[in-house]
N, C-alpha and C positions, 0 to 999 in steps of 0.2 A: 350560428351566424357570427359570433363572437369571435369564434380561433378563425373563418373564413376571412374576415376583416382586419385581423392581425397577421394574415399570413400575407394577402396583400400588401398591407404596410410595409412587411419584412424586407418582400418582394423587390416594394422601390426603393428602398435605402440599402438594399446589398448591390441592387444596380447600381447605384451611385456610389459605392465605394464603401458604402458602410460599414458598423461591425454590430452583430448584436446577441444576446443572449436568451439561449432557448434550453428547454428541458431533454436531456437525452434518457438513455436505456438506463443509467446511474446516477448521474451527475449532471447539474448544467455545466454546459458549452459555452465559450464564446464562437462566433463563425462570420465568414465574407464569402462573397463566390472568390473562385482562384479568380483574380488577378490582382496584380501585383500592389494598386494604392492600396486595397483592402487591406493585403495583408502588411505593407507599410504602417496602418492605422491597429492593426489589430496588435503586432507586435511592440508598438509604442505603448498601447495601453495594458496590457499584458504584463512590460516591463522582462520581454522575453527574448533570450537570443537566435540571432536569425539563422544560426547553425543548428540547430535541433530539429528543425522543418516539423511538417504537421501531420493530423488525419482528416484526410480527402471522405466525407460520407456521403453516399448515393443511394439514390432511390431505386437502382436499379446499374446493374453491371456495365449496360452499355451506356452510362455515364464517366463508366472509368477506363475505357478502352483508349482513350484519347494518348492515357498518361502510362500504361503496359503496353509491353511487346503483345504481339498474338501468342505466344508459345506460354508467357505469364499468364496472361487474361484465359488462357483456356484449363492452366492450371488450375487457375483463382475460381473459377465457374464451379469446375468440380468441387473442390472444398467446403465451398459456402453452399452448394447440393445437400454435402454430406453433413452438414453442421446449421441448417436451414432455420430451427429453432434457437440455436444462442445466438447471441449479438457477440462476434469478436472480429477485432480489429486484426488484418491482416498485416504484415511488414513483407512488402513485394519489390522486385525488385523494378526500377524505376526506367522507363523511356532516356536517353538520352538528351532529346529536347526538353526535357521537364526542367522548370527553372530553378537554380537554385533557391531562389524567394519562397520555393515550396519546398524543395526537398531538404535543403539547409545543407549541411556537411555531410550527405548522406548518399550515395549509391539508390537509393530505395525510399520507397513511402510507404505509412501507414493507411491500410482502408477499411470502410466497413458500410456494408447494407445497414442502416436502419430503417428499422421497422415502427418505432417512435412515430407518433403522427405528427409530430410539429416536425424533426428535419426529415420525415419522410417528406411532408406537403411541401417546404420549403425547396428541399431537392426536385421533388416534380415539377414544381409552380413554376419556377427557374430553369427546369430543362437543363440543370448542371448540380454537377457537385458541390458539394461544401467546405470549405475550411471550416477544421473545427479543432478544437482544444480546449481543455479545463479552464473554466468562469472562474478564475481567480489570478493574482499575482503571484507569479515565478515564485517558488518553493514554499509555497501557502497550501493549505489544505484545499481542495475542492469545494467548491460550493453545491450545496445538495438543493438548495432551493430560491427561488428570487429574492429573498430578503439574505441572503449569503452575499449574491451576487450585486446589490445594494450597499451593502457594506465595503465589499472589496472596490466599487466603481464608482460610488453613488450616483452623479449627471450625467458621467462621462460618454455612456455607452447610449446608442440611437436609439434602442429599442432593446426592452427587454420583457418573454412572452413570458404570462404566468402561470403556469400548466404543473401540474405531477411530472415525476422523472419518471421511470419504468421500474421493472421488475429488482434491479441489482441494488446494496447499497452499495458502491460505489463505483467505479470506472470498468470501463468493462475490460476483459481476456486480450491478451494482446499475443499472438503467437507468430510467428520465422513459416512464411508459406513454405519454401525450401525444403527447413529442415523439420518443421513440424514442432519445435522447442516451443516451450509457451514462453515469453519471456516478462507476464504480466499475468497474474491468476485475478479472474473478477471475485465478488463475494454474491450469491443469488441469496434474494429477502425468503425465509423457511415459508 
């Protein structure tokens, strides 16, 4: 009853623009829904520049169709098929309407299914994807747990859910859909 009542919370302060911090597969997250005050507000606190753009996480693929061509989105289906069990972040290449406030300097976006229950439910609940990026300030360590993410923000941040991270210690696999290169190895806990 507890994570239901916080995922609602979540719910109405990402509508409104908010930002807030939730447990992923590794690491906590800070996240907005994509638009654009959100991620105005997430980048201010952050202390983060708005060229590096983010990762988009969804509860499900046809959250992300919005922002892939169909020739990507049907590539990206297959992949994450064949790779059903790890949580890795995809780098795909990017819709043309996609804004730069998302993509940053970048041709392309990162994405990933999670399977996490808090931004899995927050992605369902929402009916959209998420902005998401490492709980912490620009070239800080990641925050593995809410008293991390307390330290790096203390009041600042709307909400912050108190839950387990998942299976990894720390950020998850980050791999080039294209060319298949991993360009980020996770760590899985033995």
């Amino acid at each position: 009853m507890k994570r239901q009542y916080q995922i609602r919370k979540a719910q109405r302060i990402l509508q409104s623009g908010g930002v807030i911090a939730y447990p992923t597969e590794g690491v906590y997250g800070l996240g907005c829904l994509p638009q654009e005050i959100g991620v105005k507000n997430l980048l201010r606190l952050k202390k983060r520049s708005p060229k590096k753009g983010f990762i988009l996480l969804a509860s499900s693929l046809q959250q992300l169709s919005h922002y892939l061509s169909p020739r990507i989105y049907r590539q990206l289906k297959q992949q994450v098929q064949r790779c059903e069990q790890e949580p890795i972040s995809w780098v795909v290449p990017a819709r043309k309407q996609v804004p730069l406030w998302l993509k940053g300097a970048h041709h392309s976006l990162a994405v990933r299914l999670s399977k996490h229950p808090i931004p899995f439910s927050l992605c369902r609940q929402s009916n959209s994807p998420l902005i998401s990026t490492s709980a912490n300030i620009s070239h800080q360590p990641s925050a593995i747990n809410d008293q991390n993410v307390r330290d790096y923000f203390h009041y600042r941040l709307d909400l912050i859910i108190k839950a387990p991270t998942g299976v990894l210690n720390g950020p998850t696999e980050i791999r080039d859909l294209i060319s298949g290169k991993c360009l980020r190895a996770s760590t899985s806990t033995p």
